[in-house]
Steps between C-alpha positions, in 0.01 A plus 500: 500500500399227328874483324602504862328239597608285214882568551441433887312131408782418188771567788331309748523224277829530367613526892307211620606275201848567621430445838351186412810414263752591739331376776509140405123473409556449135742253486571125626782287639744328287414167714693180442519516090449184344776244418559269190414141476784491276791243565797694576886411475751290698791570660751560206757374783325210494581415127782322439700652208884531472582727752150423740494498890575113482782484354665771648424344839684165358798709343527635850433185701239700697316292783216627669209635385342407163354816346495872488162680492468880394278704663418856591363541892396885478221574263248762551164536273245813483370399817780717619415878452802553395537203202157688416596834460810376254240271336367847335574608186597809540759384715651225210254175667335282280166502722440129602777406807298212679617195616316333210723710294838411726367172499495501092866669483670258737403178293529618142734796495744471801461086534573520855416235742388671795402864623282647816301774437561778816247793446556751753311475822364824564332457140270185582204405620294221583378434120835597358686258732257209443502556172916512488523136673204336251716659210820364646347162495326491185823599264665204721215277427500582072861469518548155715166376319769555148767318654718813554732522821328855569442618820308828646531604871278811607620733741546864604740786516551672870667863478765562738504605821677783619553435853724240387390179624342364152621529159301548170395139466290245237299205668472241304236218596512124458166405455185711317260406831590834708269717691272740307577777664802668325806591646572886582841668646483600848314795583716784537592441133155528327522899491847465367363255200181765442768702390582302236161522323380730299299829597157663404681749303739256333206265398325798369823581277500144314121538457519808345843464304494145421150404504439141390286153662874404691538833717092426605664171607749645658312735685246209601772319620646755723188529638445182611851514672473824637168339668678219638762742669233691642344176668744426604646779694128668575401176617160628292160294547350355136865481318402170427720314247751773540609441852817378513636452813355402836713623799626119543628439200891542493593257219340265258700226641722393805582124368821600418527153269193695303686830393813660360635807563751743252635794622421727189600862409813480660725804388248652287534906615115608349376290801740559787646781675841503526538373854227203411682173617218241603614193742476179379257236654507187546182439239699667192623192361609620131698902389418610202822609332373599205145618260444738274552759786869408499741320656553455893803388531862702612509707765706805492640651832301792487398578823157709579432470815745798580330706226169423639611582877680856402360544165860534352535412157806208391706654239555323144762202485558270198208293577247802570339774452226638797205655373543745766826612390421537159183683616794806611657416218211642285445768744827627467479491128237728509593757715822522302255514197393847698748620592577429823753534752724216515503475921069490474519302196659230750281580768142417314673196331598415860154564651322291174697211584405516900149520417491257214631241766202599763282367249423136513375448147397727192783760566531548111175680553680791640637609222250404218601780238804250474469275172533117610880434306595804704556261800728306297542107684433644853354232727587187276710249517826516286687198379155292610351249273145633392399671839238616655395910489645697791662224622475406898829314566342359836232296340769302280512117496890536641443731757199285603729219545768685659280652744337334808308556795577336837301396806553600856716220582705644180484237314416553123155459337544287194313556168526319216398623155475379166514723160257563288386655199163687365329716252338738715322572169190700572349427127427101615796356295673235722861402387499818231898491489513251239573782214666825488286687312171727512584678859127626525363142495782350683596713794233752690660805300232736461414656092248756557348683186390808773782669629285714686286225652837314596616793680187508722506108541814432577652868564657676776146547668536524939212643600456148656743603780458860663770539698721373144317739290587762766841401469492547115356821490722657769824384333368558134695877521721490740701172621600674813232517671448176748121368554378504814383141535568186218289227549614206400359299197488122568403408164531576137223690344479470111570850487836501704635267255789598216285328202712629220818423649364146629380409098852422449529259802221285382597129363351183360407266773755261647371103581556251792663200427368198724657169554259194504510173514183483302243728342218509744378759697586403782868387386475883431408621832708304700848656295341861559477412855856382521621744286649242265483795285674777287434816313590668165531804289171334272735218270426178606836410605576165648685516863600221755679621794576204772689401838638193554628348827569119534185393691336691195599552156253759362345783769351714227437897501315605780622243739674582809762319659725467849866427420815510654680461173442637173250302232550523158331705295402392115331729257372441135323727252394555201369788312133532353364461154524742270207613334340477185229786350156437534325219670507103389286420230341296727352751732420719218283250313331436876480779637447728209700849369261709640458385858872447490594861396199605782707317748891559398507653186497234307902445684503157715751309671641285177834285601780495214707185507758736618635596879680844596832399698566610849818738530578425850370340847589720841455408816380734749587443942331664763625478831178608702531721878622362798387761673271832468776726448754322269473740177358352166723627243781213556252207548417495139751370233368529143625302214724354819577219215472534088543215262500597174314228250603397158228566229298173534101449429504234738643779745721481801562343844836550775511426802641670854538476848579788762818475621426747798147369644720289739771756576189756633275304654149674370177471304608561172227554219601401102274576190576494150438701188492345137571801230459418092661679283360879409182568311270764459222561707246769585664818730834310518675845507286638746483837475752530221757696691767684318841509641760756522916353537433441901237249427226770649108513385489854320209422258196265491248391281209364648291220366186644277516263201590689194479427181836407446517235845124447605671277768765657592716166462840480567774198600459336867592129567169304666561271780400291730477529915542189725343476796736466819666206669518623852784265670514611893807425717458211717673596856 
């Protein structure tokens, strides 16, 4: 008895320790992390060397604005529950992710001159969100107080909303002085973001297989937003400092003069179902055409809707390959594999690829005893420059632009965007593009040293969803058989989500270039607002795309204009720096090697005297709707002009007009894309495809990082995005 009663009390103990642990009572909250008093770096554009921003803007007899600043408008820190679960070292982190730490990386190791950092929403709470604008203002302060044009903006991340009428978006704010109270998405997406979270069971997991002080914290910190969801939904008495939301609060700010908007997340296919296509608004100022997510750019004429309305399945052209069909694909592989009847064979291939297309998102899931390179390149975007996972056509910069929505009176609603470029990194490394090197630092690729514990993390777990998990287990024999009722799943679970195949979609961060006519912060704001901006690929190329019309020499990017005749167009560019190992001696001796190699591996942004060439500059038009019903797919000419540059490392400028804006009499949208010559960079092949003599994916080798190619690099050619000059008939 006594033995008994000793086993009973030593397993009471070991249980309520782990309660305790994974319960969140044993750990704490990362907070705001501290930042260095350290002076950081200038702008390398702003040095003038042989090749510098100056003297490329004389070479080119560029008027206008005076500078370029760098900068990198998505960030996200372990304030996010999701920057904190890849902050743990058994998923590859390096623990610390705060903004004390992204405030460190963006002065000494990127040398940026600007970033926002956009936790997620549904992850903060009052303390978190005061705490976010403070630390915004404080890095500002250390930098400005070194002399260094370096500017923070705090902000948040919004996910998207299914119905359609609001797109994934990050709010940037002018000023630090906002209300306490932190922003939240609307309430019928709070369930969808608990999803997102970790459960008791998975928490339980990392305490047990990968006990150490960071999962406590990590527990602790899903606690405390776990308690601010329930506030906030429960509308619970005592939640105190956790209450989040009062019924009136929609927005943290309606001075539209105070905020920015960027439509984020665009064609990304692990967060949208394949019918997802949001509206534009009239807020959503900026498009994010590329992060470390992928690009956003081309749209292919794939259409969905039909497969959504009669689940029917598209078969494979040149371009594509449907997930769906490949699903019967590998169902008819394997009933051959058994022997089966040719005629049924076709039937259950037939019947996978019907019910594959009935399934919004996670349809891979149907057929999990399928290895992830048996799907080959179906979903993605061939031919595409660095694109997103799974991509969703719909969500693309061009078919944005192409597309439009009209009021009663029929006449068309005009939006104007401007292009930008982010990180998106989740490990609180703003402008982490500057290198192609060391993927697990620079991208959100996940290096687990617990297969196991990876599998139950971030595996093909669906329990979440009944009605899904119903739908699993009654096709998991027999693909015939049709469920009685799928309900439809609005948002992406981490467990619906191809993380194997999606490693090798995963990129260094691009950056926004913004044209200023000084280096303040509000010089800054006001080119964000106007979108005097552009976006690239993470090289700091130099772009100037203008209009000019006789009453007005230079309209630059971003400008829009009524005409009755053509303008002329100029563009200039000139590739970025190349880079030299290491960092500069000079933030080494300041900084120190072991702080440095904390923050970046002891790998900084360190300029060579030496530019890479751009290849060519192309022109893209877009000839938006005149009406509802005029079809998309001949409204957008890419590379609708190409001039090809000599090699020059002061680059390369033409001009152009369009000879048929005047013979058709409509809005006609131009933007322009700068491309350097090839180098290698981190996923550039993708999925590795291997090609039989058609030019068809028959083999792929996903991204894990062997030994051999621990970043899987491979030749691409970075570029550079202009915004758009809109130029509107005038009738």
């Amino acid at each position: 008895m006594r033995l008994l009663l000793t086993v009973l009390v030593i397993a009471g103990l070991i249980g309520s320790g782990l309660w305790a642990a994974s319960s969140g009572r044993l750990g704490h909250d990362d907070g705001p992390g501290s930042i260095g008093l350290l002076p950081g770096r200038a702008s390398n554009e702003a040095i003038d060397r042989a090749f510098s921003a100056t003297r490329i803007r004389r070479a080119h007899r560029i008027e206008g604005a005076t500078t370029i600043r760098f900068g990198d408008p998505r960030v996200y820190t372990s304030v996010s529950d999701a920057a904190f679960l890849l902050s743990l070292p058994v998923f590859g982190g390096s623990g610390s992710a705060t903004l004390g730490d992204a405030c460190d990386f963006a002065r000494h190791c990127a040398a940026i001159d600007f970033w926002a950092v956009t936790d997620h929403a549904e992850s903060l709470t009052t303390s978190r969100w005061q705490q976010t604008l403070e630390g915004a203002q404080q890095c500002t302060a250390i930098a400005r107080g070194h002399d260094e044009a370096h500017d923070v903006f705090a902000g948040f991340s919004w996910p998207f909303d299914e119905s359609g009428s609001v797109p994934a978006h990050a709010v940037l704010l002018r000023d630090f002085a906002a209300s306490a109270a932190p922003p939240q998405p609307p309430r019928y997406n709070l369930a969808a973001t608990a999803r997102t979270t970790t459960t008791w069971q998975e928490r339980v997991a990392l305490t047990v297989q990968a006990f150490s002080q960071r999962v406590l914290d990590f527990a602790a910190h899903s606690r405390a937003t776990r308690l601010a969801r329930r506030c906030n939904t429960d509308r619970r008495d005592g939640c105190n400092e956790h209450l989040a939301l009062g019924d009136a609060i929609a927005s943290v700010a309606t001075d539209a003069d105070s905020i920015v908007r960027t439509a984020i997340d665009n064609t990304v296919g692990e967060y949208l179902t394949r019918t997802a296509h949001a509206n534009l608004t009239s807020a959503t100022e900026l498009f994010e055409i590329y992060s470390g997510r992928g690009s956003a750019e081309i749209y292919r004429p794939i259409d969905w809707r039909d497969l959504a309305r009669n689940a029917t399945c598209p078969a494979p052209t040149a371009d594509y390959l449907a997930p769906c069909w490949r699903a019967g694909e590998l169902i008819a592989l394997r009933c051959a594999a058994d022997g089966g009847d040719p005629v049924r064979c076709e039937q259950r291939a037939a019947s996978a690829r019907a019910l594959y297309a009935r399934v919004p998102i996670g349809g891979h899931l149907l057929f999990r005893e399928e290895a992830a390179a048996a799907w080959r390149d179906a979903g993605q975007c061939r031919n595409c420059f660095l694109p997103a996972f799974d991509y969703r056509d719909r969500g693309s910069a061009q078919y944005r632009l192409a597309v439009r929505q009209f009021a009663a009176t029929g006449e068309p609603i005009r939006h104007y965007l401007g292009f930008v470029a982010a990180s998106a990194s989740l490990r609180a490394r703003p402008g982490n593009g500057y290198k192609e090197r060391d993927r697990f630092r620079n991208t959100d690729a996940v290096r687990t040293t617990s297969d196991s514990l990876f599998g139950r993390i971030f595996g093909a777990n669906v329990s979440a969803d009944a009605d899904f998990g119903e739908l699993l287990a009654s096709t998991s024999s027999e693909l015939g058989a049709e469920p009685a009722r799928l309900a439809p799943v609005a948002e992406v679970a981490r467990h619906l989500a191809e993380h194997e195949r999606a490693q090798s979609f995963l990129y260094s961060g691009g950056l926004t270039g913004v044209h200023v006519g000084d280096t303040s912060r509000q010089a800054l704001w006001q080119s964000l607002q106007t979108r005097h901006v552009y976006a690239t690929s993470g090289d700091r190329i130099l772009l100037w795309f203008d209009a000019g019309t006789v009453e007005k020499p230079v309209h630059p990017m971003g400008s829009q204009l009524r005409r009755t005749v053509s303008p002329s167009f100029r563009v200039a560019a000139a590739g970025a720096y190349k880079q030299l190992p290491g960092c500069p001696r000079s933030v080494t001796d300041t900084v120190g090697e072991t702080r440095l190699d904390q923050l970046c591996g002891n790998e900084c942004f360190h300029a060579s005297e030496e530019r890479k060439l751009i290849s060519k500059l192309e022109v893209v038009r877009i000839r938006p709707q005149v009406s509802a019903d005029e079809p998309i797919d001949g409204l957008i000419d890419d590379q609708w002009l190409t001039h090809l540059c000599e090699p020059d490392p002061l680059g390369c400028e033409f001009t152009f007009t369009d000879p048929d804006f005047e013979r058709d009499q409509r809005d006609t949208t131009y933007y322009v894309r700068a491309i350097a010559s090839p180098s290698l960079a981190i996923n550039g092949a993708g999925l590795r495809c291997e090609y039989d003599t058609e030019g068809q994916c028959i083999a792929t080798t996903p991204c894990r990082g062997e030994f051999s190619n621990p970043d899987c690099l491979a030749p691409i050619s970075e570029r550079a995005w202009s915004s758009p000059i809109y130029v509107e008939w005038d009738d």
